[in-house]
N, C-alpha and C positions, 0 to 999 in steps of 0.2 A: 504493500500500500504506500501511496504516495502521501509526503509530510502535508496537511493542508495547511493553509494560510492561514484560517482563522485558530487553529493551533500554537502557530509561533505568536503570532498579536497576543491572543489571548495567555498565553503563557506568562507574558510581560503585565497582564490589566492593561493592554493599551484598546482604544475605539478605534476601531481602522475603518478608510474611507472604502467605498465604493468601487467596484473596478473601472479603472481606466482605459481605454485603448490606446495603442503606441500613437505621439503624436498629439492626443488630446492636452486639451490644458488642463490643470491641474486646478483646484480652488485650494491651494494649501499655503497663505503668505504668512507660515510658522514654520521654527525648526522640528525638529522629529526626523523618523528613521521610512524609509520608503522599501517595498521588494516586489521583485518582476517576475513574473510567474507564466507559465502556458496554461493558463485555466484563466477564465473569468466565473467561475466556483471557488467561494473562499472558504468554501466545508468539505469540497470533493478529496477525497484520496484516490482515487481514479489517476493514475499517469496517462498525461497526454499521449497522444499518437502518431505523432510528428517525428518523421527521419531525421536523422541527422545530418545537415549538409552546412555549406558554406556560400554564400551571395556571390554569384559571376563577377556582378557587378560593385561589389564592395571590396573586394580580394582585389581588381584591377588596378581601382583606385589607390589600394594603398599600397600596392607597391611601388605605384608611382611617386609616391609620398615616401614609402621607407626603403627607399634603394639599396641599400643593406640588410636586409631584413634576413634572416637566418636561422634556421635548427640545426642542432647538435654542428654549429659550427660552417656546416654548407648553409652556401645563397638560395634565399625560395623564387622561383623562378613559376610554378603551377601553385594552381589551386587544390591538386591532389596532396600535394605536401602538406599543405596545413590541415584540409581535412581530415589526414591521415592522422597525423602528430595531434590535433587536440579531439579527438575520436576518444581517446583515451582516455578521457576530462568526464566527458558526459555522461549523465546517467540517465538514462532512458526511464525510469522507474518514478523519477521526481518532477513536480512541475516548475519547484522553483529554481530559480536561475540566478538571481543577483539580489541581493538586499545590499543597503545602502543611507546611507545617512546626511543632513544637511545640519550643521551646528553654528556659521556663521548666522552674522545676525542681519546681514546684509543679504545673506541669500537663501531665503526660506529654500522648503519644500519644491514649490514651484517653479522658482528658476534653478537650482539643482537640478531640477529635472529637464526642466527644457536645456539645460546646457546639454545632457545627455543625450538626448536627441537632435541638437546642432552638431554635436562632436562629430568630425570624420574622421575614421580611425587612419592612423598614420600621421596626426598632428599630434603636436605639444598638448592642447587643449580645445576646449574649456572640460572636457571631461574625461579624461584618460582612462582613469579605472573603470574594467568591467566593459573595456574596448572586445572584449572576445564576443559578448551579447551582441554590438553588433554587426558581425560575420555571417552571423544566421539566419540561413534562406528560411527561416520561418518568423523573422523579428515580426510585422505585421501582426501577428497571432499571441502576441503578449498584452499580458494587462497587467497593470500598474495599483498597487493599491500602497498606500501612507499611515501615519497615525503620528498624533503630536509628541512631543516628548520633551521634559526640561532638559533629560544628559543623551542626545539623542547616541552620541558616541558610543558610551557605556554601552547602553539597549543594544546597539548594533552588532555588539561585540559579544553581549548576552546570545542574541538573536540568533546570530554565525556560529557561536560554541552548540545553542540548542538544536539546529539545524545539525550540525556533524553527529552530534549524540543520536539523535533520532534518525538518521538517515543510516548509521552503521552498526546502531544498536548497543554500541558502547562508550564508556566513559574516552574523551579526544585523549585522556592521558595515557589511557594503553593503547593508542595508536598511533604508529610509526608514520610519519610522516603526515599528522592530520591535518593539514592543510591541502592538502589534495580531496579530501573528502568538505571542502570547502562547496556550494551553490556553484555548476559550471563558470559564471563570469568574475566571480570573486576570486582575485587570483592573491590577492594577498589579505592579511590581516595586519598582524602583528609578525607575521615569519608569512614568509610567499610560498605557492607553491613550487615542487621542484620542475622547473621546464627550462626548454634549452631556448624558447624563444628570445632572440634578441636582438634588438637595432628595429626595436618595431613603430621607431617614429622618426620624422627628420632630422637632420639637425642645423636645418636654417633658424634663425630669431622669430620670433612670431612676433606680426606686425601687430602694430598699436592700432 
């Protein structure tokens, strides 16, 4: 069974919003913690049914953008390379995909999030992390839900530990390497996980 949404919220006492579709706006101008999910069911355990693949069209672009881009040290040159290399990431079994957090005070919820949705992957910014989300030929198919929070940080990192526990059934401490059992697009916490991706953004100045 897939972890549901209203599980990890609820686990924290948080209210979470509504599902969102990719792209929409958000009504959230407060900080708190946000996660992306292939379900717009915030009670389903049902794992989605969606392949795993990679954007033609997003992979082109960002090589154009990270001309160095690289696994275990060779240049990616195909879309089959990456597929291939983070194939290994996914787990078919869960719907959620990225949780994530907004704690300035200047950039609620809502632009957090639409930065995420301006981001192209293969720049500096405005939203780096959780670039792997969007690679996937099923981004479209995600919904977005929030909830407020004073220490949204904290919760997030609450959120990420309860997700690992419930998705391997064990405490993160007895497992070797438990940032791999990390939400597909969260690649890092507090320790990242182990992957050989790297040079996966330019390195021109990002203009003002």
């Amino acid at each position: 069974m897939a972890i549901s949404i209203d599980n990890i919220f609820s686990e924290f006492g948080l209210d979470y919003s509504k599902a969102y579709n990719w792209n929409q706006k958000l009504d959230a101008n407060f900080n708190g913690v946000y996660l992306i999910a292939l379900t717009n069911d915030p009670k389903t355990q049902k794992p989605h049914s969606f392949e795993f693949d990679i954007c033609e069209k997003t992979f082109d672009n960002w090589i154009k953008e990270a001309t160095d881009l690289e696994i275990d040290g060779n240049r990616v040159t195909d879309k089959g390379q990456i597929k291939e290399y983070l194939k290994q990431f996914w787990n078919p079994n869960e719907n959620i995909l990225y949780i994530g957090e907004s704690s300035s005070k200047t950039n609620p919820i809502q632009d957090r999030v639409k930065q995420f949705y301006t981001h192209k992957v293969g720049k500096k910014g405005p939203h780096t992390g959780g670039y792997w989300l969007k690679l996937l030929s099923c981004l479209s198919n995600v919904s977005i839900y929030y909830a407020e929070s004073n220490n949204p940080r904290e919760i997030e990192f609450k959120m990420l530990m309860k997700f690992i526990e419930l998705s391997s059934g064990k405490s993160f401490f007895e497992i070797k390497d438990f940032a791999n059992f990390l939400p597909f697009a969260n690649v890092k916490i507090d320790v990242s996980k182990r992957h050989t991706l790297k040079k996966h953004y330019n390195n021109n100045k990002r203009k003002k």
